[in-house]
C-alpha positions in Angstrom: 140.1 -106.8 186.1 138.7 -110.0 187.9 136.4 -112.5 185.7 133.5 -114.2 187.1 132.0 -117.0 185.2 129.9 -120.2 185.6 131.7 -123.4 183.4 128.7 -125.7 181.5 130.5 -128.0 180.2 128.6 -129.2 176.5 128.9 -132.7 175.0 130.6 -131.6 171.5 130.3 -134.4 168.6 134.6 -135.6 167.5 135.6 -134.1 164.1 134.3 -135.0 161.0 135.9 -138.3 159.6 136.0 -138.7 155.5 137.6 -141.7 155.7 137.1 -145.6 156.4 136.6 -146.6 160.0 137.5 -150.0 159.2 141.4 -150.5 157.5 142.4 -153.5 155.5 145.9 -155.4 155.0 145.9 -157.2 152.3 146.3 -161.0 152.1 148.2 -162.0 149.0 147.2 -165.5 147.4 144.7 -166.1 150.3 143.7 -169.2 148.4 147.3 -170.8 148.3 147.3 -171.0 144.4 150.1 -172.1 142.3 149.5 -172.3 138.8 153.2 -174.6 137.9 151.3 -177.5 139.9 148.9 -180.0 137.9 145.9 -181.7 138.8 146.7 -184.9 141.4 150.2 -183.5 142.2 151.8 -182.5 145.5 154.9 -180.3 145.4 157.1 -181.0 148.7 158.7 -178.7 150.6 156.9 -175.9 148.8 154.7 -172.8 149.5 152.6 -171.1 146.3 153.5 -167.7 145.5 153.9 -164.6 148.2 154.5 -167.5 151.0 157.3 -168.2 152.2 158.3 -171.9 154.6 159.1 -171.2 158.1 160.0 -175.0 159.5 159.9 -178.3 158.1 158.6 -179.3 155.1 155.4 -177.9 154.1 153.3 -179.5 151.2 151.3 -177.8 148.3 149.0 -179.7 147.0 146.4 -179.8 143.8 143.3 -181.9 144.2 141.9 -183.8 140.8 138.2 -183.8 140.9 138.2 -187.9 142.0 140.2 -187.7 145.1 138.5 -187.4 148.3 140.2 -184.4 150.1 139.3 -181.1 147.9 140.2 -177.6 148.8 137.0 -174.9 150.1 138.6 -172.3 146.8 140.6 -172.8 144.0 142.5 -175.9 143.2 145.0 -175.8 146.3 146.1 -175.9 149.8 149.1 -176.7 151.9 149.7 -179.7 154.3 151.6 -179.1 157.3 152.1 -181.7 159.8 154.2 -182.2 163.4 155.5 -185.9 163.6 158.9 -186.1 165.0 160.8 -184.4 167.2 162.2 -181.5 165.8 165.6 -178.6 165.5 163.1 -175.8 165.4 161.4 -176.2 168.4 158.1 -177.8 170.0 155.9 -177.7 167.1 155.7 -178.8 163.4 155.7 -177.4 160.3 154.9 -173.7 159.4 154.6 -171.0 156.4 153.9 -167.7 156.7 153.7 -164.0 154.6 155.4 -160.6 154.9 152.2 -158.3 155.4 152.2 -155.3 152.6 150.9 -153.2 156.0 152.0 -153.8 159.4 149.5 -154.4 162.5 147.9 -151.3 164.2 148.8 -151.8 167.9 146.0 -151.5 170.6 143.6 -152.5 167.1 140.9 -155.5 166.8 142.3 -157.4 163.6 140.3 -159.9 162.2 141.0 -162.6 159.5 139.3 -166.0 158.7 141.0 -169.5 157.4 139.5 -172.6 156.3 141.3 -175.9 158.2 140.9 -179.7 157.8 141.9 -182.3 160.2 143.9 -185.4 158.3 144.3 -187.1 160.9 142.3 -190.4 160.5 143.6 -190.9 156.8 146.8 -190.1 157.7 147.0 -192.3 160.6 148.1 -188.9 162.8 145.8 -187.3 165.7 144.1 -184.5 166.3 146.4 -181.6 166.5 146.3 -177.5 166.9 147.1 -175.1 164.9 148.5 -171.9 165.9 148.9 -168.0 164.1 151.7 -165.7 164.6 153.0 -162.6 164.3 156.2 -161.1 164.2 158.5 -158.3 163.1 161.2 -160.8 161.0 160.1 -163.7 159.0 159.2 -166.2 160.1 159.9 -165.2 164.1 156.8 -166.3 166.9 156.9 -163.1 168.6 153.2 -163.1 169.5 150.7 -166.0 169.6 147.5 -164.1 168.4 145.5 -167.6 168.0 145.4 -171.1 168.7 142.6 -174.0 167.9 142.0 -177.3 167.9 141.8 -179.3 163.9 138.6 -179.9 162.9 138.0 -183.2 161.2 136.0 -181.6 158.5 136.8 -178.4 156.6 135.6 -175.4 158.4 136.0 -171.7 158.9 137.7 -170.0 161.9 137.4 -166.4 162.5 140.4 -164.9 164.1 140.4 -162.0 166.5 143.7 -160.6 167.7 144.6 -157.0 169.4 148.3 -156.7 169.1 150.0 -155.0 171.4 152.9 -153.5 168.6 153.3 -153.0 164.6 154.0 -156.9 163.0 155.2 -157.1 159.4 155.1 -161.5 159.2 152.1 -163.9 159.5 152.7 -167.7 160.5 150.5 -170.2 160.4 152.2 -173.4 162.0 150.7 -177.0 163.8 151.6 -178.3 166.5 150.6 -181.9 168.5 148.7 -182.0 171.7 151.0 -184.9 172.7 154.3 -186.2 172.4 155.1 -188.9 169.8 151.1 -188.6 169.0 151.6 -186.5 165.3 149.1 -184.0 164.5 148.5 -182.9 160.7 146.0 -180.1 159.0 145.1 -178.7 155.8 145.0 -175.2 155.3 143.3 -172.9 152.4 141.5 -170.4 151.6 142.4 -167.1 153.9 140.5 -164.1 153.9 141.6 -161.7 151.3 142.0 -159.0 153.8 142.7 -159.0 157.5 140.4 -155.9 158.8 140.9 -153.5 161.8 138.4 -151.7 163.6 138.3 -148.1 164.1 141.4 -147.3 162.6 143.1 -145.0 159.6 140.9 -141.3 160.0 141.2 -138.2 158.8 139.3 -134.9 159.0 140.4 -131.9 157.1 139.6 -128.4 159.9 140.2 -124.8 159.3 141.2 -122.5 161.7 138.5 -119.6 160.2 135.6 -120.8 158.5 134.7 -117.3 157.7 137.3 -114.9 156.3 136.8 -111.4 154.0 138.4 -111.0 150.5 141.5 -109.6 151.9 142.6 -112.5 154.5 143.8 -115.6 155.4 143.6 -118.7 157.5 145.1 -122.0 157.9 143.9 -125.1 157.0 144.8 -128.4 159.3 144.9 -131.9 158.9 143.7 -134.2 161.8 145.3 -137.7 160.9 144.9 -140.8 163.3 146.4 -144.6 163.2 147.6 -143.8 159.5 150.4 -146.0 158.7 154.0 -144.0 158.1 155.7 -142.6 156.3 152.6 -141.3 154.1 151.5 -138.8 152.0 149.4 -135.9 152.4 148.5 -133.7 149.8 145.7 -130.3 149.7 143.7 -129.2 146.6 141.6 -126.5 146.1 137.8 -126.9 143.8 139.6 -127.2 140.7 142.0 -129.7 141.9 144.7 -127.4 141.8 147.5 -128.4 143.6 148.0 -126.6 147.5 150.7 -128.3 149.0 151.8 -131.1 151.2 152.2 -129.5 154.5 149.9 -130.4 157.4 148.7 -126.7 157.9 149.2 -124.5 154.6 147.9 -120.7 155.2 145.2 -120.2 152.6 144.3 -116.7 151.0 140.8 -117.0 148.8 139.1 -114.3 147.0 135.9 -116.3 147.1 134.6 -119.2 149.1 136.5 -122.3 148.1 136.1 -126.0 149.0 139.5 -127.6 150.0 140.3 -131.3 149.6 142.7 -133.3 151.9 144.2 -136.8 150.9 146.1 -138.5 153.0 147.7 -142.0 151.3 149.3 -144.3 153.4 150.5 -147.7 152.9 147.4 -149.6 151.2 144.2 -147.2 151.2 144.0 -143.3 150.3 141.6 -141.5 152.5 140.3 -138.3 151.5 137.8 -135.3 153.2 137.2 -131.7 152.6 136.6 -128.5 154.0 134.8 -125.0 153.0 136.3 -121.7 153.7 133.6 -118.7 153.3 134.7 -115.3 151.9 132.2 -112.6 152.9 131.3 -110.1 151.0 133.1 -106.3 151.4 133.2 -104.8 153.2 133.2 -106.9 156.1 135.7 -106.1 158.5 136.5 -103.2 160.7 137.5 -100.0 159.2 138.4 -96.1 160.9 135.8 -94.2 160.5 136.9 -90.1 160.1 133.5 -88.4 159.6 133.1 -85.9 162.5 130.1 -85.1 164.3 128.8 -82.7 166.9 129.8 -83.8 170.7 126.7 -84.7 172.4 126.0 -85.9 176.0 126.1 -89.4 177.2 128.5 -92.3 176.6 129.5 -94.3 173.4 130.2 -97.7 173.3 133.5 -98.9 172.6 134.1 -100.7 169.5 134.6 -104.8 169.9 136.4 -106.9 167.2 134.8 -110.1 165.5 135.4 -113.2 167.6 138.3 -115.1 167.4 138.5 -117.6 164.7 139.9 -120.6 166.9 140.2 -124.5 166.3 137.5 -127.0 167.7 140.3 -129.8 168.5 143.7 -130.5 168.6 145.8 -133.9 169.1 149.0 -133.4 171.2 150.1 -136.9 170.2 153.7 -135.5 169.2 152.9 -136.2 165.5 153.3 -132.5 164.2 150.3 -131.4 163.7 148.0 -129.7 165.8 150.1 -130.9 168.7 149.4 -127.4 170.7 145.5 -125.3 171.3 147.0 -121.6 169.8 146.0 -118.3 169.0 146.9 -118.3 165.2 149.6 -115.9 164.6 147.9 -113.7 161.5 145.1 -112.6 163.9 145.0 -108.5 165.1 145.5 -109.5 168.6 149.6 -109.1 169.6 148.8 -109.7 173.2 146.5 -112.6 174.7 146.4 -114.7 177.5 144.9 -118.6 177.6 143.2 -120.2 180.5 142.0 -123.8 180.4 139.7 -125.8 182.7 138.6 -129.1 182.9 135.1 -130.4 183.2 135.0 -130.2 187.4 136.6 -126.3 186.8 139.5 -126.6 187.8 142.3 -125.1 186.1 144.3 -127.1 184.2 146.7 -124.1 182.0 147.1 -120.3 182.1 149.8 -118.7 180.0 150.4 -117.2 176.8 148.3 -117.9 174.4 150.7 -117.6 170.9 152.4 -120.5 172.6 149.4 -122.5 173.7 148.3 -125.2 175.5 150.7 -128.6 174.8 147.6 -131.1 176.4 149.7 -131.1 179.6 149.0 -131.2 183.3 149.8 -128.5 185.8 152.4 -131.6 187.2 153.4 -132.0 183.6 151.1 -135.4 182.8 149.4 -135.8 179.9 145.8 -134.4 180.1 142.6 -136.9 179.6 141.2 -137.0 176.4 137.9 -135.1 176.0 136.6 -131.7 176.3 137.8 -128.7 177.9 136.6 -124.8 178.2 139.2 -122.0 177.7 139.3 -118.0 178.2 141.2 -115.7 176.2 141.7 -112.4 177.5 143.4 -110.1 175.4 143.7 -105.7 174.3 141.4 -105.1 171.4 143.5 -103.4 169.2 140.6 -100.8 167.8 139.5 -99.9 171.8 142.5 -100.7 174.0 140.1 -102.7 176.2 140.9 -105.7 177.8 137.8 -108.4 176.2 137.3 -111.9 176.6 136.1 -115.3 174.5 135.3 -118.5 175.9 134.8 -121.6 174.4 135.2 -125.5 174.5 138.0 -127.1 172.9 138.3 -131.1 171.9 142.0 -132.9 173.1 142.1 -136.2 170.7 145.1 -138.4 170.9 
């Protein structure tokens, strides 16, 4: 049988997101305090606690109330400076931090730090100061910021997009000319560096609408998540489900389903309702007999296919392929898929799927697409169709 159809393509919203759209590693003593220091001392070739000294000899120092130079928060900063020529390169002293969560790549991070120039009362000039990252301690693998020293105290706000996961921070001065030192204060860090549109979750179903007697399977959409982490489904009572990405469910009555997904420094949750109509509700055999009259009867069609909305074919196990779940009735079914200018972009079977691919075996563009199912209704023997729109996230 030949199918004739027009495609309208409709704008459909993305999944639902429970979760934070803005992520947060965790700065650890971002106001450089050390509580074995006293008032008017400076500690050498010292960081406070959860820093660590990359080159040179950093200074930590705690301001008495008299002296000129006070820290923007608490009672300490460190002094780095860049005066001779040096083994570890063209640039001065440094410290840095091992982030509790690496960098999101392709993200928007932002942090802010507090600097001082020292150069007039040090007898040094004016410097810059510069902010690493990189995947061992202490290693410049990626400038992310660089900025002149002020000669008062002031904020910076530092925007960086790395390009790869970072575990280190360094923060390190360097002088704008040779055999001209350069020195800075530093204090007072943000207590989080943030990143835009990052760490979502939405918890899907493939059937929002079962009867008493069936089941569907729940999924878990997960995006920029730091791994390895957890995942974990409850039901309404907070009865444990199970860990797995997409657990079959089997209620007696309509249940609310909770997803959490906790990964390295924030646990992100979101929920989803399955409805259990009342019986009966689904197709039966009817035996009662009646008299043969003239005419034609209609042939009996099944309820539409419960189908997912979207699917991410980001290899990540889980929801990588657009499928015909396995526990419908259906035991043959075929799956065309067209993009938005019609053209066809996937036919084959449909218990295997669509993978997000190209006919030439490229990935397909995110966004939305309209599919066909044709299959043999198991109560008629007719071939019947369903078309719909399905969302590719990567």
């Amino acid at each position: 049988m030949n199918f004739f159809f027009i495609v309208t393509i409709l704008l459909l919203l993305a999944p639902s997101i429970c979760a934070q759209t803005t992520a947060y590693i965790p700065i650890l003593n971002p106001s450089l305090e050390d509580s074995t220091l006293t008032p008017g001392f400076t500690k050498t070739n010292h960081t406070p606690p959860y820093w660590h000294i990359c080159f040179g000899t950093p200074d930590l120092t705690y301001r008495a109330p008299q002296h000129k130079h006070q820290p923007t928060d608490g009672h300490n900063y460190v002094a780095l400076i860049d005066n001779v020529p040096s083994s570890y390169g063209p640039h001065g002293e440094a410290f840095g931090q091992k982030l509790i969560c690496p960098t999101l790549p392709f993200k928007q991070h932002f942090l802010t730090v507090d600097t001082k120039d020292i150069a007039k009362p040090f007898g040094t000039y004016q410097g810059i100061y510069q902010i690493w990252l990189g995947v061992d301690s202490c290693a410049l693998d990626t400038l992310v910021y660089e900025q002149l020293t002020h000669s008062e105290w002031k904020k910076d706000t530092i925007v960086f997009t790395p390009f790869k996961s970072y575990n280190y921070l360094s923060f390190l001065i360097k002088e704008i000319k040779e055999n001209e030192p350069a020195a800075v204060f530093v204090d007072n860090f943000s207590p989080y560096i943030s990143i835009n549109n990052a760490n979502a979750i939405a918890a899907k179903v493939s059937s929002p609408y079962i009867c008493a007697n069936e089941c569907t399977n729940l999924y878990a959409w997960v995006r920029d998540t730091y791994m390895p982490y957890t995942l974990t489904w409850y039901n309404s009572d907070s009865s444990f489900i199970s860990t797995q990405p997409n657990p079959q469910v089997c209620p007696t009555q309509t249940t609310t389903y909770y997803l959490t997904v906790d990964g390295c420094s924030w646990l992100l949750k979101d929920s989803v309702t399955v409805l259990v109509k009342p019986q009966p509700c689904q197709p039966y055999t009817d035996t009662t007999t009646l008299p043969p009259i003239k005419g034609t009867t209609k042939p009996k069609k099944i309820r539409p296919l419960a189908l997912p909305t979207a699917f991410s074919p980001n290899n990540d196990g889980i929801n990588d392929r657009f499928t015909l779940p396995q526990n419908q009735a259906i035991t043959q079914a075929q799956l065309i898929v067209y993009n938005r200018y019609g053209q066809r972009v996937f036919n084959g079977n449909a218990f295997d799927g669509w993978s997000g691919t190209l006919p030439n075996n490229t990935p397909a563009p995110v966004g939305v697409y309209v599919y066909m199912f044709s299959y043999t209704n198991p109560l008629s023997g007719l071939t019947e169709t369903q078309k719909g729109n399905i969302t590719l996230l990567r």
